[in-house]
C-alpha positions, 0 to 999 in steps of 0.5 A: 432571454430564457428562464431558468429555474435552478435547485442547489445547496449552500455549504451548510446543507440547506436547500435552496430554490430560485430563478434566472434570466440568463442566455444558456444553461452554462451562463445558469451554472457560473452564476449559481457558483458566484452565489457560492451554491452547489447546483442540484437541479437547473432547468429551462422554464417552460422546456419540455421534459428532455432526457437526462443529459449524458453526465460527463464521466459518461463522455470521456474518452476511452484513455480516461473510462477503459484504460486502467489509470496509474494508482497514485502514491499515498503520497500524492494523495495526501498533497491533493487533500491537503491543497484542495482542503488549503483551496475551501478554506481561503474562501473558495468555493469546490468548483473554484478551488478544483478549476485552481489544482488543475493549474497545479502539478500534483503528481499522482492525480491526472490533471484531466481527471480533475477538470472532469472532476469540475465540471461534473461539479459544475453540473450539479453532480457531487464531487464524491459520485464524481470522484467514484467514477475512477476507482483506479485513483480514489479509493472506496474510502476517499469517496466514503470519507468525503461523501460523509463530509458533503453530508455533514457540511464539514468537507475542508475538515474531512480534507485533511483527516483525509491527508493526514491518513494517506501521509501517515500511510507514506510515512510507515511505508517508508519506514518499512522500505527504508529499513529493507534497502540496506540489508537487501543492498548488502546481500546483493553485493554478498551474492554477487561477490560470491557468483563471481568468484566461483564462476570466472575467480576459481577456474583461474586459480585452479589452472594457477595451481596446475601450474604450480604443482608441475607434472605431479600436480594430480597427487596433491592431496587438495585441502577439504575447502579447497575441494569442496570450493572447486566442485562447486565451481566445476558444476556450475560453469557446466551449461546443462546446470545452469539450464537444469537451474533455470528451468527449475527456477522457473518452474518453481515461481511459477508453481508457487505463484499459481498457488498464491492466486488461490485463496488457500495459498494467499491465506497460508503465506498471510497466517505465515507472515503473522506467526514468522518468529521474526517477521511477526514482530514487522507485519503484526504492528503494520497491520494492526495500525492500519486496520485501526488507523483506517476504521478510526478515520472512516468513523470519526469522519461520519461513514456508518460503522458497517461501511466502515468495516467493509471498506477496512476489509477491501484496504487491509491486504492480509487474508487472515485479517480480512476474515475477521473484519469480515466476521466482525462486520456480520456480529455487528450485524447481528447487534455485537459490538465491534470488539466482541468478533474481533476478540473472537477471530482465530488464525485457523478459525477454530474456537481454540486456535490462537488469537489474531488480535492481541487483547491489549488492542481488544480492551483498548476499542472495549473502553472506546465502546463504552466510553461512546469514542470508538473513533478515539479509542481507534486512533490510539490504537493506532498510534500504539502500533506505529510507536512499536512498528517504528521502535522494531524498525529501528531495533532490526536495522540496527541488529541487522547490519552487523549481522549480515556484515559477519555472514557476509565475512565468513563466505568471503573468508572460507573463499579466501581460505580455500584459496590460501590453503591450497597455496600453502598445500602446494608450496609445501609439496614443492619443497619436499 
């Protein structure tokens, strides 16, 4: 029976050495993970110098490494920390509790990718270098986050900071969606109604009021909504109109999409967002949470500061917000502080120009600064944005049902009064 002679790690960090009489290298393997080891090293005593054995993230078939995976909710992530983290803390160890969520539905995260995931573990790779080879599923934070807890020995609590991240994440998305479906639902209908209306109601009534007015119809003098009705309608049932419509339609998205591919134009839509007298008051306090929540996490969980910031970059979808984490990350760089760039960013870049980030934000990671808990100070800021992000929400929603209610009405209303005024035109005329 061969020897072995294997290299692994205990929870805490501490490297360990030893030997085994197995019959193969896999019977080495589930012994060290009885002994609750992570295997760094297990080679046969006395074998000659192999080549590095191909890993499997190197071995999977091309629907796993070529095809690009579905990016799974935030949701979804959250209840995989969450119940891998449940796993490690009943005792198992992270070979074992991964060889456990594959008999789990976990929706978002494919129950292949989580069998590679152990058995790249199982191997003696780390589950953060593992995880790093699907990019498409675990974020450069999440491998960030959870290599910094395989370093500090602390992966269970890593887990769930990581879970209470993404579900805070699916909470505001939520909020944010559900504030939007209403109002979008009520002005679909509105449209609809309307285009209805004007392309298959209105001819019917005009050959109703040709009806009505008899043989002396055309000296009707059609009341101005009535007209201004029937034109509409005459002109948009004409085919070469609704064609020159779509076409410029088309034409239109296509332009302004093409413009948005480009890095000037995903800019000026973004410092739009942050300056849109109403919009502003949504995107600002969404963005700002985000930006906090997410540094907070990646340095209260152990990822050095500049990593930090280049991961809360890549995450942070606003193109005005990126360049100044971006310039914050060169200060810092520099031997600045974090909130010093960030007090400095501007909206046009300019040194006069207004400031992206409000200075109550600036004070707060000031203090966290000198106070030693940035981490802290962040999380607060992030808490503060997400109260005033849900308060919004729940201010816009509650504005904005009347008003589209009364929008909606006044359409109808002027339909319905082009309609009714012609009548009474008509019914007047005839009794004349």
């Amino acid at each position: 029976m061969p020897e072995f002679t294997y290299k692994a790690k205990r929870a805490s960090g501490e490297v360990v050495q030893g030997t085994l009489d197995v019959a193969d290298r896999a019977t080495a393997l589930r012994h060290i993970d009885r002994l609750r080891l992570v295997p760094m090293a297990v080679d046969v005593v006395g074998a000659k110098p192999k080549a590095k054995p191909a890993t499997i993230a190197r071995t999977l078939p091309r629907v796993a490494r070529g095809k690009k995976m579905k990016k799974p909710k935030l949701q979804d992530l959250a209840n995989f920390s969450r119940q891998l983290a449940n796993l490690i803390k009943s005792g198992m160890t992270l070979n074992a509790a991964l060889g456990s969520m594959t008999s789990l539905e976990m929706g978002g995260v494919p129950t292949e990718v989580v069998k590679r995931l152990q058995e790249e573990v199982l191997e003696g790779k780390t589950l953060s270098s593992a995880m790093a080879a699907y990019p498409d599923i675990f974020s450069d934070m999440y491998v960030n986050m959870v290599r910094a807890g395989e370093q500090s020995g602390s992966m269970e609590p890593v887990l769930r900071r990581l879970a209470d991240h993404y579900k805070r994440f699916a909470e505001l998305r939520h909020k944010v969606t559900s504030a939007m479906i209403y109002p979008a639902f009520v002005m679909g209908v509105g449209v609809i109604m309307v285009l209805f209306f004007m392309f298959f109601m209105m001819p019917k009534f005009e050959e109703i009021f040709e009806g009505m007015a008899g043989p002396g119809g055309r000296a009707v003098e059609w009341p101005l909504a009535t007209k201004i009705v029937m034109d509409i309608s005459k002109t948009l049932v004409k085919p070469w109109v609704m064609i020159t419509l779509a076409v410029l339609t088309m034409v239109t998205v296509v332009l302004v999409r093409r413009y948005m591919a480009t890095d000037a134009g995903r800019r000026s839509w973004d410092a739009w967002l942050l300056r849109a007298p109403l919009l502003k008051g949504i995107v600002q306090p969404n963005l700002f949470g985000q930006f906090a929540s997410t540094l907070g996490a990646l340095l209260q969980n152990g990822v050095p500061v500049l990593t930090a910031l280049r991961i809360t970059q890549q995450v942070v979808p606003n193109m005005v917000l990126k360049e100044a984490i971006k310039a914050t990350h060169d200060g810092v760089t520099d031997g600045k502080t974090i909130a010093q760039p960030l007090a400095r960013a501007t909206m046009d870049g300019k040194v006069d120009g207004k400031k992206v980030f409000p200075q109550l934000m600036i004070d707060m990671i000031h203090i966290g600064e000198q106070t030693g808990d940035v981490p802290g100070a962040l999380n607060n800021v992030a808490e503060t944005y997400e109260n005033e992000l849900s308060e919004k929400l729940r201010v816009m929603t509650t504005l904005i049902e009347p008003v589209l209610i009364v929008v909606i009405a006044v359409f109808v209303g002027f339909l319905l009064f082009s309609v009714l005024s012609a009548m009474f035109k008509i019914t007047s005329s005839i009794g004349r």
